[in-house]
C-alpha positions in Angstrom: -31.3 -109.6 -22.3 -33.9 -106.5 -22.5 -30.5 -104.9 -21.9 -29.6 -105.3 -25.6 -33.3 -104.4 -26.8 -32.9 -100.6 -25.4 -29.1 -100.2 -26.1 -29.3 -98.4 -29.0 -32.4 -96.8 -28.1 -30.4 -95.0 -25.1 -27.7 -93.3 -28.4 -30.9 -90.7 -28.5 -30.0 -89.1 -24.9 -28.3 -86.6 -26.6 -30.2 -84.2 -24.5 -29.8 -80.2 -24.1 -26.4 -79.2 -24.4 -27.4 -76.3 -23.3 -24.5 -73.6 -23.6 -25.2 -70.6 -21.5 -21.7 -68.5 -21.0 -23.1 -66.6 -17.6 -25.8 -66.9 -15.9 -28.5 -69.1 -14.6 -29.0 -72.8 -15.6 -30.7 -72.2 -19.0 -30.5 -68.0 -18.8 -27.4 -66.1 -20.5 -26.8 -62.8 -18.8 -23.7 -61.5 -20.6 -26.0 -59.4 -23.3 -23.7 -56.6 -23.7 -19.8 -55.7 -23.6 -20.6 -53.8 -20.7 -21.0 -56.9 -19.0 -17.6 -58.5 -19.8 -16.1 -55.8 -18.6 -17.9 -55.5 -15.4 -21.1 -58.5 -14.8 -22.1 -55.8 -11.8 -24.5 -54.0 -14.0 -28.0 -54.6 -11.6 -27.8 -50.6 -10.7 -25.8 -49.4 -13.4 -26.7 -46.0 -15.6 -25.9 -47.1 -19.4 -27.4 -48.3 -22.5 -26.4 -51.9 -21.5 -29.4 -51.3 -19.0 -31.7 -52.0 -21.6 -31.2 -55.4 -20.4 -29.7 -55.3 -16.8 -31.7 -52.0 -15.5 -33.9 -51.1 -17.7 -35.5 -48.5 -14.8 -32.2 -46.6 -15.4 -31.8 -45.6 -18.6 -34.5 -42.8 -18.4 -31.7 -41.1 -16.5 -29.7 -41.1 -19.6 -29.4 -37.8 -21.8 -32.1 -37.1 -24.3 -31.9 -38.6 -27.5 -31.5 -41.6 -29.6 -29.1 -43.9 -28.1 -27.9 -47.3 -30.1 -25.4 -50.3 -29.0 -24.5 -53.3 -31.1 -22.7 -55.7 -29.3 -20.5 -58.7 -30.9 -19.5 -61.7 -28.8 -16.9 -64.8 -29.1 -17.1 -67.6 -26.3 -15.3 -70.7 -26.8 -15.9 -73.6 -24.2 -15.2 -77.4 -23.0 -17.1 -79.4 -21.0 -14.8 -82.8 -20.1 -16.7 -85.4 -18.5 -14.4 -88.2 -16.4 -16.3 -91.5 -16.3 -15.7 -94.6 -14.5 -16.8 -97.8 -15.3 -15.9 -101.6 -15.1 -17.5 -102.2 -18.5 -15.1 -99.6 -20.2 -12.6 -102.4 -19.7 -14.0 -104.2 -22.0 -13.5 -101.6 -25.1 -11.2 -102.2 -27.5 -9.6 -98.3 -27.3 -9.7 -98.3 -23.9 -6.2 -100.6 -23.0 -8.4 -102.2 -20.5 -9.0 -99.0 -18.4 -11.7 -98.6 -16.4 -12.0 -95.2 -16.2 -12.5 -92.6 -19.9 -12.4 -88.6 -20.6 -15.4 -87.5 -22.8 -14.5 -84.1 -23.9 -17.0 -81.7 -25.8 -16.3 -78.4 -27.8 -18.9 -76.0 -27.9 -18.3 -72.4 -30.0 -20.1 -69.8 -30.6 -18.8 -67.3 -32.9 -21.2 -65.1 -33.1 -23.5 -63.8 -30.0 -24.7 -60.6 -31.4 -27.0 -58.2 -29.5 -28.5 -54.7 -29.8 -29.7 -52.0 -27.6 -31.7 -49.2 -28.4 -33.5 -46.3 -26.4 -35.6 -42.9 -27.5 -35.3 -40.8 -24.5 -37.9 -37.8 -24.0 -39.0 -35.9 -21.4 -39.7 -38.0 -18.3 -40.2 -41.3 -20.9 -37.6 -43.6 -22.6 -38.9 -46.4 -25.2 -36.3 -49.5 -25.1 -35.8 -52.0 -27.3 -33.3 -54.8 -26.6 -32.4 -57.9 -28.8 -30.1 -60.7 -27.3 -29.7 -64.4 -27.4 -31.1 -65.0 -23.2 -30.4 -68.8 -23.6 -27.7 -71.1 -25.3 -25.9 -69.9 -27.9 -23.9 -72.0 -30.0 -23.3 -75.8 -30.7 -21.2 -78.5 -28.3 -19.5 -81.3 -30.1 -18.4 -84.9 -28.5 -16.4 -86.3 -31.3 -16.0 -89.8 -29.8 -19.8 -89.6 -27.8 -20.7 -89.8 -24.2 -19.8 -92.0 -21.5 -23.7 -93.0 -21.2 -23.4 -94.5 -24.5 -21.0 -96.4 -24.3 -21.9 -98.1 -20.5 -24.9 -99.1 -22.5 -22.4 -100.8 -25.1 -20.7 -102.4 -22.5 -23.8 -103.8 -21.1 -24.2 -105.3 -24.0 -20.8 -106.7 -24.2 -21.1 -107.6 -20.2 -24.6 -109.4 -20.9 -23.2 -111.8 -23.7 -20.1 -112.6 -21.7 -22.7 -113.7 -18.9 -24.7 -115.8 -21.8 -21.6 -117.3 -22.8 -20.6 -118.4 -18.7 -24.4 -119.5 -18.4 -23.7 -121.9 -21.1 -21.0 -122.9 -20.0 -22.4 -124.4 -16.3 -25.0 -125.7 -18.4 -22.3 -127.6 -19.5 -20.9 -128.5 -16.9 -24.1 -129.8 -15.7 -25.1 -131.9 -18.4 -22.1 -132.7 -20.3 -24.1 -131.3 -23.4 -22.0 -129.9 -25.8 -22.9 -126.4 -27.0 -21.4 -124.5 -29.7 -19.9 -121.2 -28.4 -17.7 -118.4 -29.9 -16.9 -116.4 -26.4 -17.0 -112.9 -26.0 -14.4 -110.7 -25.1 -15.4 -107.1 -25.3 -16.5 -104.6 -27.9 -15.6 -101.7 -30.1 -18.1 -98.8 -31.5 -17.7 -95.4 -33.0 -19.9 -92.6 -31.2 -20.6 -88.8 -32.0 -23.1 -86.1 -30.4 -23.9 -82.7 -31.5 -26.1 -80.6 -29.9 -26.9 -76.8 -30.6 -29.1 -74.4 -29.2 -30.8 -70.9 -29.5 -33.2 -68.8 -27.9 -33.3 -65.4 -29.4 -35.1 -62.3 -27.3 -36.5 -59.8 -28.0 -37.7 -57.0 -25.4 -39.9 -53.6 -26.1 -40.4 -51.6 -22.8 -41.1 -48.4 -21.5 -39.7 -46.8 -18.2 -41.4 -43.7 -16.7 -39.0 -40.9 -14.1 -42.0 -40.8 -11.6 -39.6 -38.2 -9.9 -36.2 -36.9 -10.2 -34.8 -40.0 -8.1 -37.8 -42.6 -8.4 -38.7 -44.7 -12.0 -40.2 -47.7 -13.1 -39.9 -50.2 -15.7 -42.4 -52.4 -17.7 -42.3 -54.5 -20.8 -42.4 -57.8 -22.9 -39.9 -60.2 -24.0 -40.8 -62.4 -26.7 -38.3 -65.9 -27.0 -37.8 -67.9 -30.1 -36.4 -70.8 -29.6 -34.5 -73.5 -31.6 -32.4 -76.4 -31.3 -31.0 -79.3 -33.3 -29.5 -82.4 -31.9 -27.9 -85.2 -33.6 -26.3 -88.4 -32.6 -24.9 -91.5 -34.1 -23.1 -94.8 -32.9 -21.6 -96.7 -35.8 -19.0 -99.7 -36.3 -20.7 -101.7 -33.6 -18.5 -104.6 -33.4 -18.4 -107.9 -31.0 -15.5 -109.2 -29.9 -14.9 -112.2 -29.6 -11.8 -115.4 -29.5 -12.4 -115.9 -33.4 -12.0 -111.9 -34.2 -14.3 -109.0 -34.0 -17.5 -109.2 -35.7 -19.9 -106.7 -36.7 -23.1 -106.8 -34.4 -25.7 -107.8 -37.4 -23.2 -110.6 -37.7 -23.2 -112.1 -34.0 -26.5 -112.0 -33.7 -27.9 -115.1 -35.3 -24.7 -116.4 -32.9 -26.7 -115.7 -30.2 -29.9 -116.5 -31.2 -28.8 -119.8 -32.4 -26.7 -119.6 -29.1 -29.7 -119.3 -26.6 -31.9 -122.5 -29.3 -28.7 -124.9 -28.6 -29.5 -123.8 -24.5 -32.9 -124.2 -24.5 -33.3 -127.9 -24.1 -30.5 -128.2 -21.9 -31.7 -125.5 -19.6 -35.3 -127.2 -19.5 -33.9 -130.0 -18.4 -32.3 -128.6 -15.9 -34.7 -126.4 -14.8 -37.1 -129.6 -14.5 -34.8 -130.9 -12.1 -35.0 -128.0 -9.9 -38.9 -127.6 -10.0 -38.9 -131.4 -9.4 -36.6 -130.9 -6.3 -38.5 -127.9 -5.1 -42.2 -130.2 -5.4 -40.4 -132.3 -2.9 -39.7 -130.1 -0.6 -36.0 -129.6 -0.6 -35.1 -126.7 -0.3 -32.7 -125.2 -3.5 -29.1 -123.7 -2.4 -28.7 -120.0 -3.4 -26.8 -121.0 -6.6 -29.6 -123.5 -7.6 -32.2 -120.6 -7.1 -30.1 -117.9 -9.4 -29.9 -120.7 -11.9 -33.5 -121.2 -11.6 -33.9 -117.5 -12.5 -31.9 -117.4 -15.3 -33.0 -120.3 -16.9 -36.4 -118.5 -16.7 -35.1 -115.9 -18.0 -33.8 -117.3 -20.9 -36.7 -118.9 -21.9 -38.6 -115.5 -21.9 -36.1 -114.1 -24.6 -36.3 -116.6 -26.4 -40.2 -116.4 -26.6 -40.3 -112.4 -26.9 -37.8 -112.4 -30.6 -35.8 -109.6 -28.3 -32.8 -110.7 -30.8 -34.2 -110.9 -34.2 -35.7 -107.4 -33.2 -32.4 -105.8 -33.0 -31.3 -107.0 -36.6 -32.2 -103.3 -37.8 -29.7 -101.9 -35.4 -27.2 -103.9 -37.0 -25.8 -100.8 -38.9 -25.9 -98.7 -36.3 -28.4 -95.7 -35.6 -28.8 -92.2 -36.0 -31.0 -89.6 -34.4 -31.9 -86.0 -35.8 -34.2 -84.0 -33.7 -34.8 -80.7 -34.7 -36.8 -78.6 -31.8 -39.0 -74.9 -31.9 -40.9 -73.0 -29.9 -41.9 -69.4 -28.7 -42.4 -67.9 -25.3 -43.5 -64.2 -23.7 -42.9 -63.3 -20.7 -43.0 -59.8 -19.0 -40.5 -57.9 -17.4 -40.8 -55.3 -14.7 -37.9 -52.6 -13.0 -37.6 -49.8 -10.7 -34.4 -47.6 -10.2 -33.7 -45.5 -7.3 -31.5 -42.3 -6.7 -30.7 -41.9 -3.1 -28.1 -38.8 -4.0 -25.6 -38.1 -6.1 -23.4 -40.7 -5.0 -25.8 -44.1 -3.8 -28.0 -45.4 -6.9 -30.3 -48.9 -6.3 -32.1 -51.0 -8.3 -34.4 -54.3 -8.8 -36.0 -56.0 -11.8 -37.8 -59.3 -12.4 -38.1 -61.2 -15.2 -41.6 -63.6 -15.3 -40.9 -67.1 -16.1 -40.9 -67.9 -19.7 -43.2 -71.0 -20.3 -41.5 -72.6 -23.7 -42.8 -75.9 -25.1 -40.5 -76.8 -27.5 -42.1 -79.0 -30.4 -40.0 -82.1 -32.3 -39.5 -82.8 -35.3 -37.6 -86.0 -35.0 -36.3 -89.5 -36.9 -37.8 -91.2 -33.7 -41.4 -92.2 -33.8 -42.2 -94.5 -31.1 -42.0 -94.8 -27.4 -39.0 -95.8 -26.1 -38.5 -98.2 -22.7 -36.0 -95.5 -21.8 -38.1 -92.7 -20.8 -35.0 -89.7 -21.8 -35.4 -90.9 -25.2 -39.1 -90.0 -25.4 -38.1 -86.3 -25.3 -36.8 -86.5 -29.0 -40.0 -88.4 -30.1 -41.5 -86.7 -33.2 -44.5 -84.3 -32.3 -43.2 -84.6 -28.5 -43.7 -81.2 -26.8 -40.8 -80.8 -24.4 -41.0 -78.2 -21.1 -38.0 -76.0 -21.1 -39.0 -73.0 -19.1 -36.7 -70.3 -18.6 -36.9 -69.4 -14.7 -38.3 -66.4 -13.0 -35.0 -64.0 -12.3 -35.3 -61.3 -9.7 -32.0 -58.9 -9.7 -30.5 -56.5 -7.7 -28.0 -54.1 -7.4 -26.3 -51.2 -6.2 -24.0 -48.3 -7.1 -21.9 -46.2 -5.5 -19.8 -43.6 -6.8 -17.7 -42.1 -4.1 -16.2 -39.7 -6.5 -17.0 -38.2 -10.1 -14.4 -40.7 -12.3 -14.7 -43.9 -10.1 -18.2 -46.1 -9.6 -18.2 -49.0 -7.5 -21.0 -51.6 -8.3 -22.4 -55.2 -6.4 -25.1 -56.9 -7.6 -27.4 -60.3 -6.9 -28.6 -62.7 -9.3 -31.5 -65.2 -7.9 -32.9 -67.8 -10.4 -36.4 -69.4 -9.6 -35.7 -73.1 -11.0 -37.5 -75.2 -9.1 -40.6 -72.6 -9.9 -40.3 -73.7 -14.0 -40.9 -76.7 -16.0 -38.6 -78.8 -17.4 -38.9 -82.2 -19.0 -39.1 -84.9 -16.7 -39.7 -82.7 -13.8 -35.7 -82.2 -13.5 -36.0 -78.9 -11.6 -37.8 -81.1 -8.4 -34.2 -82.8 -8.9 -32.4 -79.9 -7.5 -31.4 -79.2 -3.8 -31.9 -75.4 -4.2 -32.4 -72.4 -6.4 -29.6 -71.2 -8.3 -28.0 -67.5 -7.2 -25.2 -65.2 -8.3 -22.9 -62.7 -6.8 -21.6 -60.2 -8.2 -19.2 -56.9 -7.9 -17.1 -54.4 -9.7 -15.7 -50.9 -10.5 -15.1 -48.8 -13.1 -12.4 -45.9 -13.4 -12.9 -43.0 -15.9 -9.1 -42.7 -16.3 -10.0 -39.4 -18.7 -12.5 -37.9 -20.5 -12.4 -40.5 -23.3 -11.3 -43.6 -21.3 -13.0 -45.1 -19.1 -11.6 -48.8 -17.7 -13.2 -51.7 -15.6 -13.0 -54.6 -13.8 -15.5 -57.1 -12.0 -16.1 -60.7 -10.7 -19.3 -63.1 -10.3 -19.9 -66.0 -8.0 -21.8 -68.6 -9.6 -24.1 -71.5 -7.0 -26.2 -73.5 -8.3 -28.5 -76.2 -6.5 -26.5 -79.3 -8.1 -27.5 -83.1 -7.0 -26.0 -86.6 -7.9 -29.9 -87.1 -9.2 -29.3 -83.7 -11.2 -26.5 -84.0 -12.7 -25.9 -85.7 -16.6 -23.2 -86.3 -19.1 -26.2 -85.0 -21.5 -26.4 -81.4 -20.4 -24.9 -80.3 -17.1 -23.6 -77.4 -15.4 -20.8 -76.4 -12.4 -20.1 -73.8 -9.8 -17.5 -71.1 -11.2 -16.6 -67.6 -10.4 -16.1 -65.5 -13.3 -14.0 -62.5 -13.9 -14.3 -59.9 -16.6 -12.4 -56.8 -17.9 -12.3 -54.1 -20.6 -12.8 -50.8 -21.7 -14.8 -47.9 -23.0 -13.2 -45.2 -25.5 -14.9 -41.8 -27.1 -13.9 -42.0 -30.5 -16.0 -38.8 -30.6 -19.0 -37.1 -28.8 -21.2 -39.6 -30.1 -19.5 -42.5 -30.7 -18.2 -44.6 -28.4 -16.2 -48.1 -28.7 -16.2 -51.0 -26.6 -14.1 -54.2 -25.7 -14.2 -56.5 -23.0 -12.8 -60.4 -22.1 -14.6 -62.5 -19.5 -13.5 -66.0 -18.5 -15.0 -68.3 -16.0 -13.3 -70.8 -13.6 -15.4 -73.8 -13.0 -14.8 -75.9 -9.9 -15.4 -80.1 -10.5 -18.8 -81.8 -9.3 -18.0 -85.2 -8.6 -21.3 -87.3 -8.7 -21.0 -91.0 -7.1 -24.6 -92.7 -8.2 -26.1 -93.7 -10.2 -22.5 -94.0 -11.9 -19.2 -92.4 -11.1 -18.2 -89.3 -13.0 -16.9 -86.2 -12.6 -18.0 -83.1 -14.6 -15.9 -80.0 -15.3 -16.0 -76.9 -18.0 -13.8 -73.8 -19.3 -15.3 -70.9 -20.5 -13.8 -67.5 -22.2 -15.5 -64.6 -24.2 -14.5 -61.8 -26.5 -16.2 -58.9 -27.1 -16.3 -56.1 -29.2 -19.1 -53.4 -29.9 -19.9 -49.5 -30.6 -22.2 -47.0 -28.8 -23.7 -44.2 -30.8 -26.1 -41.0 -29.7 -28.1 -39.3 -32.1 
């Protein structure tokens, strides 16, 4: 019975729906149109390497140079549960196994690159969204939710059998209105920013040698909401709203209570004398002693203000800094290299929440109000390499490596991982005329996934990702930009501590200008 006590506690889990479109587990990498067109950037020479080689831009001409970048991503995430207790729900037709699908949009990802080049110094400033990005929706909830609901449904059936060999035992008669299954309505939202911001400075130590160094600042924030409504019982005599059928049950397990003692006396009185119990007399032993300990806790009449249903709003902040470091290298004219890492942000995000007590479901305690929640962003260390084996063509590869199991996150869920997470990436770009340029590059996406891991709250896949796009100079110093990316997820199939299978789409637009002054 302490099944129905944290049922509606375990709505809350509406945890991080965290909505990176490339990248690391909780780090976005797709900061400019540049990258859409082509994710190799690590040892690229542009504005874009504000972000993705910042070492590199002091190779760019004098001057002012300014980007502004505008993105689109749209994306699912289906998860495929199956469960014996989704039988029981009245949508379900008596199937066993559900799709929980969940729309997340972002319509506008906006970032902006700037750089003051003079002399052997260029100043850079860079603002981007480095984590989530938008909102995820699960119209009809999550498959955790409704398990719980099903419990529920599971555990009254099992009062209403327990009753009955009671029963059959006695020949007590014991009022009874059997349950058949149950019906809910269930919603999640979840949405999530963290907004960057990075000053730097990078210093040509030679004509081919420079180096990096600067701060990001994160602000982070996040809102999550969830709701199950319409909690009904069903049962022979119709389906009855859950405030109703509780004093059912409590006046269910009082009619019991006597019978079961006297049972229960028979087997303590059979066990004094040394005979030993059968396997069934011992589970009905249990129970019965079970029983008797819900009835003395109040369990039920403590759910009476979940009768109409429950709804969680957590609303989360925090800030972060963390510095980042770069170095680019010119071999010749034709072979460029570089390497940056980013320290690991340390972010403590602070609640503000409708839930004020501690929950027997430790998840939930991550929404509790004044709660401070670990959500590092990990330690990234990139890098890449260009060559351009003539004047119009440049031919780029490049390597991601996140340092997860180095951060912090809530509940200690980067210990849960089998390995770091890593990326690779290549690509090329053609200058098809003076004014044109065109491009096209891929990424390969692992990440360090476990059945432990993995959640129907926040989770994430292997993909490989391909990008395209173009450049065009409008005029000297203007110079416009558009690019599509779309990612191709593969399915993790996770087999305890429930069976589900997790998949996602992904696809971004983007469009932005380039302008030297």
């Amino acid at each position: 019975m302490n099944k129905i006590r944290i049922f509606l506690a375990s709505a809350m889990l509406a945890m991080t729906t965290t909505t990176a479109f490339a990248g690391g587990i909780l780090t976005n990498t797709n900061q400019s149109i540049d990258f859409l067109r082509n994710p190799a950037r690590d040892a690229a020479i542009g504005l874009d390497g504000v972000y993705s080689n910042p070492a590199g831009v002091v190779f760019m001409p004098e001057g002012f140079h300014l980007g502004v970048n505008w993105q689109y991503a749209h994306q699912t995430r289906t998860i495929t549960s199956t469960d014996d207790f989704f039988a029981l729900g009245k949508k379900n037709n008596g199937q066993t196994t559900k799709v929980f699908e969940g729309v997340a949009d972002a319509p506008v990802i906006p970032s902006i690159q700037a750089a003051w080049n003079k002399g052997d110094w260029s100043v850079q400033f860079n603002f981007s969204v480095p984590g989530g990005g938008g909102s995820c929706e699960f119209e009809n909830g999550l498959g955790s939710f409704e398990r719980k609901v099903g419990e529920i449904a599971d555990t009254f059936m099992s009062l209403d059998a327990f009753a009955n060999t009671l029963n059959g035992l006695t020949g007590s008669a014991i009022t009874d209105n059997r349950v058949t299954g149950y019906n809910m309505n269930s919603y999640m939202e979840g949405r999530q920013y963290y907004f960057g911001f990075q000053l730097g400075t990078a210093y040509k130590i030679n004509p081919k040698l420079s180096a990096y160094g600067g701060l990001r600042v994160l602000y982070g924030t996040a809102t999550y909401k969830a709701r199950i409504s319409n909690i009904q019982v069903r049962t022979e005599n119709g389906d009855l709203d859950f405030g109703t059928f509780l004093p059912h049950v409590s006046q269910q397990v009082t009619e019991m209570m006597p019978v079961a003692t006297q049972v229960y006396t028979q087997l303590a009185t059979k066990e004094a004398m040394g005979i030993p119990l059968s396997q069934q007399e011992t589970a009905l032993k249990t129970a019965i002693e079970g029983l008797a300990a819900t009835q003395q806790s109040g369990e039920l009449n403590s759910l009476a203000k979940y009768s109409s249903g429950v709804n969680l709003l957590c609303n989360q902040s925090s800030v972060g800094v963390a510095p980042v470091i770069g170095v680019d290298y010119k071999l010749n004219d034709q072979f460029n290299f570089a390497v940056k890492y980013e320290f690991k942000t340390q972010i403590r995000m602070k609640n503000e929440s409708s839930v004020f007590e501690a929950s027997e479901i430790e998840a939930v305690n991550k929404f509790r109000d004044e709660e401070k929640v670990n959500e590092d962003i990990p330690a990234l260390l990139t890098l890449g390499a260009q060559w351009t084996p003539v004047n119009e063509v440049r031919l780029n590869v490049g390597g991601h490596y996140y340092f997860d199991k180095q951060a912090e996150w809530y509940g200690n869920a980067q210990d849960k991982l089998d390995h770091n997470s890593y990326e690779i990436l290549a690509g090329a770009e053609w200058d098809v005329t003076d004014r044109l340029t065109i491009s096209l590059g891929g990424q390969l996406t692992r990440y360090g996934l476990t059945d432990e891991y993995m959640n129907d709250m926040s989770f994430v896949v292997n993909s490989y990702s391909i990008g395209f796009g173009g450049n065009y100079k409008a005029t000297d110093r203007l110079t416009l930009k558009a690019g599509f990316f779309q990612t191709e997820y593969g399915t993790y199939e996770r087999t305890t501590p429930t069976k589900d299978s997790f998949t996602r789409t992904n696809r971004v637009l983007g469009v932005g200008c380039e302008i030297a002054l």
